[in-house]
C-alpha positions as CSV (number, residue, x, y, z in Angstrom):
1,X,97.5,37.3,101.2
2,X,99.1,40.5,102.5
3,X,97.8,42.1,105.8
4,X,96.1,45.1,105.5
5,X,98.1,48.1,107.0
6,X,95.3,49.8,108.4
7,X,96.3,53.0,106.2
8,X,94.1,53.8,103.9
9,X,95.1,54.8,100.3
10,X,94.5,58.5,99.2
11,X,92.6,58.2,96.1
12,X,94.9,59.6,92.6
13,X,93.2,63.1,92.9
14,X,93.4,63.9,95.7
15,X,96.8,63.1,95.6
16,X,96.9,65.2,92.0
17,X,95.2,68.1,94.0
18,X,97.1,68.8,96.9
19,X,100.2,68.6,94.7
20,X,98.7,71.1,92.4
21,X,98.0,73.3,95.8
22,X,101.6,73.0,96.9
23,X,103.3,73.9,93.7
24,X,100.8,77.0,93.8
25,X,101.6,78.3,97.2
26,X,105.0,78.0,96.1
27,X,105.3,80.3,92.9
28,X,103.5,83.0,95.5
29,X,104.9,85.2,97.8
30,X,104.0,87.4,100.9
31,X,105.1,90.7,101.1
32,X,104.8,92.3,104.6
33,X,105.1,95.9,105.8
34,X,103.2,99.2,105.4
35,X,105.3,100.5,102.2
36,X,106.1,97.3,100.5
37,X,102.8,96.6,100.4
38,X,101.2,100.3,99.5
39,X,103.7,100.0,96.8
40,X,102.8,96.1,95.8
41,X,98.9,97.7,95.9
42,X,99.9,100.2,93.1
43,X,101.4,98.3,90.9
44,X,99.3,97.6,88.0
45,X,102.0,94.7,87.0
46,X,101.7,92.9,89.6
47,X,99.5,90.0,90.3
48,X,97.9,90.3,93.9
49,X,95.7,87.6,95.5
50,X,94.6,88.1,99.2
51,X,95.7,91.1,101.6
52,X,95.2,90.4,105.2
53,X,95.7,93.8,107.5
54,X,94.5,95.0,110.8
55,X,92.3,98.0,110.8
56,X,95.0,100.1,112.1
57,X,97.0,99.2,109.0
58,X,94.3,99.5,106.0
59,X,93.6,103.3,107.6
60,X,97.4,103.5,106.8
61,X,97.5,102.1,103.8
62,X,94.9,104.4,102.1
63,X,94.1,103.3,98.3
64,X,94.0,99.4,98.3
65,X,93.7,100.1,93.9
66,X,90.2,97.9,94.2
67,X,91.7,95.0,96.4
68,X,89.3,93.7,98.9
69,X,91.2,93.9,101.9
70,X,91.1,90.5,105.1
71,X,90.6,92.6,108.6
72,X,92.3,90.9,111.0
73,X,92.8,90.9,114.8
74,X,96.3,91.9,115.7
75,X,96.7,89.4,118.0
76,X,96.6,86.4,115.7
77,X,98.1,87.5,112.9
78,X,100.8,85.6,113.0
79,X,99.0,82.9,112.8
80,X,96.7,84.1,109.9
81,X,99.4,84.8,107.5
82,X,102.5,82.5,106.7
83,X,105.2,85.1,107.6
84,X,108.8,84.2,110.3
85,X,108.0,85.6,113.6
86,X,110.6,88.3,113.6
87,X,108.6,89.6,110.4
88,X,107.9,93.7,111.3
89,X,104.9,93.3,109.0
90,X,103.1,96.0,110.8
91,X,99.9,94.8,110.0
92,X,100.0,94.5,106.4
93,X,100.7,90.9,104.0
94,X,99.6,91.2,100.7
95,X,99.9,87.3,98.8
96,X,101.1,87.8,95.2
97,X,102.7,85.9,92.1
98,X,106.3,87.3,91.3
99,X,107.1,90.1,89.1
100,X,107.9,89.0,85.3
101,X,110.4,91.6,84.1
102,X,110.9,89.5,80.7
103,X,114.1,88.2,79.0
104,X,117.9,89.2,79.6
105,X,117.6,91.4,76.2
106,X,114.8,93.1,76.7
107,X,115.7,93.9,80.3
108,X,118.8,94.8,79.4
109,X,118.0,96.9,76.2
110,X,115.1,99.1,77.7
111,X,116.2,102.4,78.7
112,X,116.1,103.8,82.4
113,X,114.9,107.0,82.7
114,X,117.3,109.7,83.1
115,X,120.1,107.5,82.9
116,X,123.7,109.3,81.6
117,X,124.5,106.0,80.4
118,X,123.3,102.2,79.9
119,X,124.2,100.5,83.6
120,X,123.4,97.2,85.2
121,X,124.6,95.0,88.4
122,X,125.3,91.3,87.7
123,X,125.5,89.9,91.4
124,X,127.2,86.1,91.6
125,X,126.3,84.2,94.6
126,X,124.7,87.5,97.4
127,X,121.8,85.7,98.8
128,X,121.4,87.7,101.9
129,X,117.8,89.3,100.6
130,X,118.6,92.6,102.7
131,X,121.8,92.8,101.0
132,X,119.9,92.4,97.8
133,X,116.8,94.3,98.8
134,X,119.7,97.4,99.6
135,X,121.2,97.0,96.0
136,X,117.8,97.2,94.4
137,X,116.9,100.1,96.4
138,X,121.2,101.6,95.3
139,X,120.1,100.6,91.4
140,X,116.7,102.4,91.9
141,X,118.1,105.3,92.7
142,X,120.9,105.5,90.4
143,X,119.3,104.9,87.6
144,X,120.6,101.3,86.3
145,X,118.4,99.6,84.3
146,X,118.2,95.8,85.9
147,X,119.8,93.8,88.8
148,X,120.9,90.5,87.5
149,X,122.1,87.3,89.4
150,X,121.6,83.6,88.7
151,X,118.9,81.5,90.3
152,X,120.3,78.9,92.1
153,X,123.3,80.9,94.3
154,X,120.7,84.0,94.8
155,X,118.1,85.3,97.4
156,X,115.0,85.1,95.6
157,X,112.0,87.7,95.7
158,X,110.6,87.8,99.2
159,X,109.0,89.8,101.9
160,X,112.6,90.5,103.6
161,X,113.8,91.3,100.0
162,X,110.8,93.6,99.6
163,X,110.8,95.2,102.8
164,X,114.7,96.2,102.5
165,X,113.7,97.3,98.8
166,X,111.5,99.8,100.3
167,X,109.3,99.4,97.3
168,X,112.2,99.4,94.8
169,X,111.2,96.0,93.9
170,X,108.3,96.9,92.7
171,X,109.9,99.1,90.2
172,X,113.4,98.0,89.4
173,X,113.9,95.1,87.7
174,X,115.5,91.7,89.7
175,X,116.6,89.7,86.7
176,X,117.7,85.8,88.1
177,X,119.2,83.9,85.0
178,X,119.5,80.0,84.7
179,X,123.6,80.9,84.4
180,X,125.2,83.6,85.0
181,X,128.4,83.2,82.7
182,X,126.3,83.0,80.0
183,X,124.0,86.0,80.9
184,X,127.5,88.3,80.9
185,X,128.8,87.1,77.5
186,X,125.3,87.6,76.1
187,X,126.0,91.2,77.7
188,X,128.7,91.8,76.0
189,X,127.4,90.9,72.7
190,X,125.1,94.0,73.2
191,X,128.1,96.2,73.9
192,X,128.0,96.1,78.0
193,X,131.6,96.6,79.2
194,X,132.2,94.7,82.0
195,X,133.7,96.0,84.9
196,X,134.0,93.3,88.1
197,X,134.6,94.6,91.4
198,X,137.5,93.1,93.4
199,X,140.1,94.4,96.0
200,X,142.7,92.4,94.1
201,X,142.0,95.3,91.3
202,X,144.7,97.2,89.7
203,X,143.0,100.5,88.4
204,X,140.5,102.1,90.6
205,X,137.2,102.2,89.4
206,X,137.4,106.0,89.0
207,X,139.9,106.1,87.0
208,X,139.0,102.8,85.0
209,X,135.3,104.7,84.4
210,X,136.8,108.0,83.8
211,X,138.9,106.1,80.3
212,X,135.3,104.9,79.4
213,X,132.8,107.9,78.7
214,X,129.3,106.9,78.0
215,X,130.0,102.8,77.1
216,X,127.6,100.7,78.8
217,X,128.5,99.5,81.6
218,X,127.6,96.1,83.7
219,X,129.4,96.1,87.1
220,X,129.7,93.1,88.8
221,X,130.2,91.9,92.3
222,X,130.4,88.9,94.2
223,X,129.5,87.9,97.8
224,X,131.6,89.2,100.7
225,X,134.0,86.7,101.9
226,X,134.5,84.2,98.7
227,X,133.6,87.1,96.2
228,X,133.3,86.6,92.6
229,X,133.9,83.3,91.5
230,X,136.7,82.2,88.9
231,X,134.7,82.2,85.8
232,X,132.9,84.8,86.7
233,X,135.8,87.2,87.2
234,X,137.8,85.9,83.7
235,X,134.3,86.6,81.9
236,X,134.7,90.5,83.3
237,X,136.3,92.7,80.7
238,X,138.3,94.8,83.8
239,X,138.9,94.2,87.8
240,X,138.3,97.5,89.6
241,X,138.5,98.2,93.0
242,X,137.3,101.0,94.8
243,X,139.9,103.1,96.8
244,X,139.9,103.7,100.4
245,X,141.5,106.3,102.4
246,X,143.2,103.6,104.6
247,X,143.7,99.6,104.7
248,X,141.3,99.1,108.3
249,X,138.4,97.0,106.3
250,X,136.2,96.4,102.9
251,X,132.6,97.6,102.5
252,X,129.4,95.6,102.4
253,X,128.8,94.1,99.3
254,X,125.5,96.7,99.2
255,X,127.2,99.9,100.2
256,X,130.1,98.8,97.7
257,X,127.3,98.9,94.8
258,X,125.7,102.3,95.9
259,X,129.3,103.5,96.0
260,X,130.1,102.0,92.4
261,X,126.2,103.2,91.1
262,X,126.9,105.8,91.7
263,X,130.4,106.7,90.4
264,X,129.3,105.0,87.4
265,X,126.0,107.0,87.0
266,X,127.7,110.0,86.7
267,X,129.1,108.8,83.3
């Protein structure tokens, strides 16, 4: 007869229900921060769950669109909502589900407003979520219709990413795709030209824009150091690079896409 362990079994649902509780706190998010989370608030697309703010905050915040808001001592807030220590939340974590910004075609097919002509970014492998947040904040205001990058070699949506955004999250779609290869040559089949960006370049991107007048165009960039990788680069159409005025350094992989957003939104 075996000895008893003197651990006792969990019974099967309990098991089943903290499992079920797990996976749920994992498809949510917190944002954190007065205007990621005033902008979160006014989003009608957005699934919201539980805001938690000090009173100093929730003055600041002003309409809370019907959310009822979690007052909350300053002093333990940390330890009331799930956030890194070096979070500046400011006093403000709002719990959501992440945005669903639908599929590649229809993100890729719906028109930005004002737009001089049809632009994305396809990012491969930038998962610093401040580098990301930058680029979706760059995209915002430049008028490209969706960020793209592939699931598994990206930062996904979080408070960081939100907090860069400055709210552009909220409003510009971040598009991650199950392969990113794939995603570009489905691009191209709806007449995206694409246009990587790459110091190894031999046309400007300038120049290489300027011999392009009004095509769609999907500019994509890889992550500062290892860049774009192999496939990624032969499925690009052209390899720009953007010029500088002397050879002391490269940009950031986000002030290179404001830089390229914008040359490119001018048509």
């Amino acid at each position: 007869m075996a000895e008893n362990s003197g651990k006792s079994k969990k019974p099967t649902w309990v098991i089943d229900k903290e499992r079920a509780r797990r996976a749920a706190a994992a498809e949510t998010v917190w944002l954190f921060g007065l205007h990621a989370v005033r902008d979160a608030l006014a989003n009608p697309s957005r699934e919201k769950l539980r805001l938690v703010v000090t009173q100093n905050a929730v003055d600041r915040l002003g309409d809370l669109h019907g959310m009822e808001p979690e007052i909350t001592d300053p002093r333990v807030f940390g330890k009331v909502v799930p956030l890194a220590p070096d979070s500046v939340h400011q006093g403000a974590a709002l719990e959501v589900k992440p945005l669903k910004w639908g599929s590649l075609s229809e993100v890729a097919l719906r028109e930005a407003p004002g737009e001089q002509r049809p632009l994305l970014v396809a990012l491969d492998r930038v998962t610093d979520p401040h580098n990301i947040g930058a680029i979706l904040r760059s995209a915002e205001v430049f008028g490209a219709r969706a960020v793209i990058a592939p699931a598994r070699h990206s930062a996904p949506e979080t408070g960081a990413l939100a907090k860069t955004a400055s709210g552009a999250l909220e409003r510009q779609p971040y598009l991650r795709v199950p392969n990113l290869a794939e995603a570009l040559t489905q691009l191209k089949g709806m007449g995206f030209i694409l246009i990587g960006l790459d110091g190894t370049g031999e046309e400007t991107l300038p120049t290489l824009l300027n011999d392009l007048p009004g095509r769609a165009i999907c500019l994509v960039m890889g992550a500062e150091g290892p860049g774009m990788r192999e496939l990624t680069m032969k499925t690009c159409d052209y390899v720009a690079r953007i010029p500088f005025a002397a050879d002391f350094g490269s940009l950031n992989v986000s002030n290179a896409a404001a830089v390229a957003l914008y040359a490119a939104g001018r048509g």
